[in-house]
C-alpha positions in Angstrom: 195.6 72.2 -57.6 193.6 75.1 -58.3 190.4 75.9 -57.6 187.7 76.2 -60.6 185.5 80.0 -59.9 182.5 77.3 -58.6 184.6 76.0 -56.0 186.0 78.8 -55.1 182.5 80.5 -54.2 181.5 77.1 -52.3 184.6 77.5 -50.3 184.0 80.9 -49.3 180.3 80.1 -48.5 181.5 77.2 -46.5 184.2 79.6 -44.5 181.1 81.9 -43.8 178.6 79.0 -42.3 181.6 77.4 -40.7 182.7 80.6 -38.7 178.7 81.9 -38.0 178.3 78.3 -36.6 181.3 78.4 -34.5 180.4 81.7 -32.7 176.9 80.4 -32.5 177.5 77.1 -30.9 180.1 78.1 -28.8 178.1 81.0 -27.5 175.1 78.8 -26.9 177.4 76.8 -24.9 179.6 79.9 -22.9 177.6 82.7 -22.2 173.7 81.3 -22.8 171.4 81.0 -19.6 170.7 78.2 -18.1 167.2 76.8 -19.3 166.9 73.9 -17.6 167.9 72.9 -13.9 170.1 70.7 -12.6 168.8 67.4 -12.5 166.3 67.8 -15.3 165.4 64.1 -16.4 166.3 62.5 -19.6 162.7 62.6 -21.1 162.3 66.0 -20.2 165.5 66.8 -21.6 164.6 65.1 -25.0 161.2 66.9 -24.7 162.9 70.2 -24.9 165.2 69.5 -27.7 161.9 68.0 -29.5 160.0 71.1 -28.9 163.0 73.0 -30.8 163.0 70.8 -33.9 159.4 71.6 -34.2 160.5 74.2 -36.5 162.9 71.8 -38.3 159.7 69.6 -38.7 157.8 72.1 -40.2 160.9 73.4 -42.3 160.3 70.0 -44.1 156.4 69.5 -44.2 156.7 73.5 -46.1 159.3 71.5 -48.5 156.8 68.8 -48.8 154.2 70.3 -49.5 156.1 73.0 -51.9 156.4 70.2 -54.1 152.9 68.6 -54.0 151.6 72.3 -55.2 154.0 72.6 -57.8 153.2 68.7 -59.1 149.4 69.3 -58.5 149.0 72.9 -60.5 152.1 71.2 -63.3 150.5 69.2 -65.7 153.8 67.8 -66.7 154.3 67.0 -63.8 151.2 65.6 -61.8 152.4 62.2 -62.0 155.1 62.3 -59.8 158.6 61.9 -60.3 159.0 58.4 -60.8 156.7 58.3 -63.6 158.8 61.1 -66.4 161.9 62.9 -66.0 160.2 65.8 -64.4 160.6 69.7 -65.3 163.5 71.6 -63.8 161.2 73.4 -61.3 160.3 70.0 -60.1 163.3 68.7 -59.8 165.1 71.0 -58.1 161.7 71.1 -55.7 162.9 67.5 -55.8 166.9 68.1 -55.0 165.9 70.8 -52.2 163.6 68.4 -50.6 165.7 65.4 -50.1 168.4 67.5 -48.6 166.2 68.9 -46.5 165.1 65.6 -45.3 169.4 64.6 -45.1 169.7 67.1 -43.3 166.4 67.1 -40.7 167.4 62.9 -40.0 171.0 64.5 -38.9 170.3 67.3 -37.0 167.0 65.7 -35.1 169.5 62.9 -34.2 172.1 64.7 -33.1 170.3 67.3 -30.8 168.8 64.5 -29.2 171.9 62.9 -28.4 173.3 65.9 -27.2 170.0 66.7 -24.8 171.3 62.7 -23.3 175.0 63.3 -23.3 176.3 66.8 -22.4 175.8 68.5 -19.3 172.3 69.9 -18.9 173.6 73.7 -18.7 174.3 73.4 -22.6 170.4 72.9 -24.0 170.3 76.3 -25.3 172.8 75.3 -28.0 169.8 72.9 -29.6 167.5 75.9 -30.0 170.6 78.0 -31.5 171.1 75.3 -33.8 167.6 75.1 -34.8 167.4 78.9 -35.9 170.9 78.0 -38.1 168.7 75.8 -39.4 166.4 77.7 -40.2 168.0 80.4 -41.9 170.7 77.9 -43.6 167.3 75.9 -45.4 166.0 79.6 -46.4 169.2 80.6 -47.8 169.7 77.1 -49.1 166.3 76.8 -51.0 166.8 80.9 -52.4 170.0 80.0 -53.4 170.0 76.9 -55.2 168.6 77.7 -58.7 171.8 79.7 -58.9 174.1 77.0 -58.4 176.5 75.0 -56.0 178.0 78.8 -55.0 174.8 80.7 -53.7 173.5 77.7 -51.8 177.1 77.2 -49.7 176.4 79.5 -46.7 173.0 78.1 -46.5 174.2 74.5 -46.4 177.3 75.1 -44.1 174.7 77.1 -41.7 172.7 73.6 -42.1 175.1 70.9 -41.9 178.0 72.4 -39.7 176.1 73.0 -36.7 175.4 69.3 -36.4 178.8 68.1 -36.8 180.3 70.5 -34.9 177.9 69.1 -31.8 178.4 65.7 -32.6 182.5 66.4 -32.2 181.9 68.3 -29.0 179.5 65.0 -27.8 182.4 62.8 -28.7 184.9 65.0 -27.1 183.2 65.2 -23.8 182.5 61.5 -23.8 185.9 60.6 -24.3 186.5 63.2 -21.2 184.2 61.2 -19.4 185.5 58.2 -19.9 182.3 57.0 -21.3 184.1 54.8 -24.1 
């Protein structure tokens, strides 16, 4: 099977996020100091990781609120989305929104199951992940008017970072003996 020009681009885009997150995560984990001590409590733990996502909170409320403006100063669009089929800025306000929010639930949940489940000298991989974050939704949100292509880094620097932290939580758990 071969790959349409469109899928070819995402693949490549993917490749990119998938190989920046690697180096990333695995850095975090290798050769980052230490931020928290040994025997740091679970609540303090959580506490740093929700101190990270701060900025994946306010990633979303910016998405929010990009799309309140653009509803309240649009006519057209004032109503909301359930009320008319919406203009295309709106919409894709709309699409980058609700990824947004995928992808906050996922990455919120998984950094603070990591904070609870792998050793405590691996925390500076949440705040790691959180800049991916970061710059994946910025390159995500510039990218997507232009189609599935342009938005791929930005998505895999979004997505991948999670998964690959949930797979290294399941790993060591299973190294553990935890299941």
């Amino acid at each position: 099977m071969s790959l349409s020009e469109k899928q070819q681009g995402v693949l490549q885009g993917i490749v990119i996020g998938v190989l920046v997150t690697v180096v990333v995560i695995a850095g975090s984990i290798f050769f980052a100091p230490e931020l928290l001590a040994q025997g740091t409590s679970t609540s303090e733990r959580l506490a740093f990781a929700l101190k990270a996502d701060l900025f994946i909170a306010l990633w979303l409320g910016l998405s929010v609120g990009r799309l309140a403006r653009h509803r309240f100063l649009s006519p057209d669009d004032i109503d909301g989305g359930g009320l008319g089929p919406g203009s295309e800025s709106a919409n894709v306000l709309q699409a980058t929104l609700q990824n947004t929010l995928e992808q906050t639930v996922l990455a919120v949940l998984t950094h603070m199951i990591w904070m609870v489940t792998v050793p405590v000298s691996w925390p500076a991989t949440v705040p790691a992940a959180v800049v991916l974050f970061v710059i994946g939704r910025l390159l995500f949100v510039r990218g997507y008017a232009d189609g599935a292509p342009a938005r791929a880094v930005g998505f895999a620097l979004t997505f991948y970072p999670s998964m690959l932290m949930l797979v290294i939580t399941l790993v060591w758990l299973s190294r553990q003996n935890i299941f």
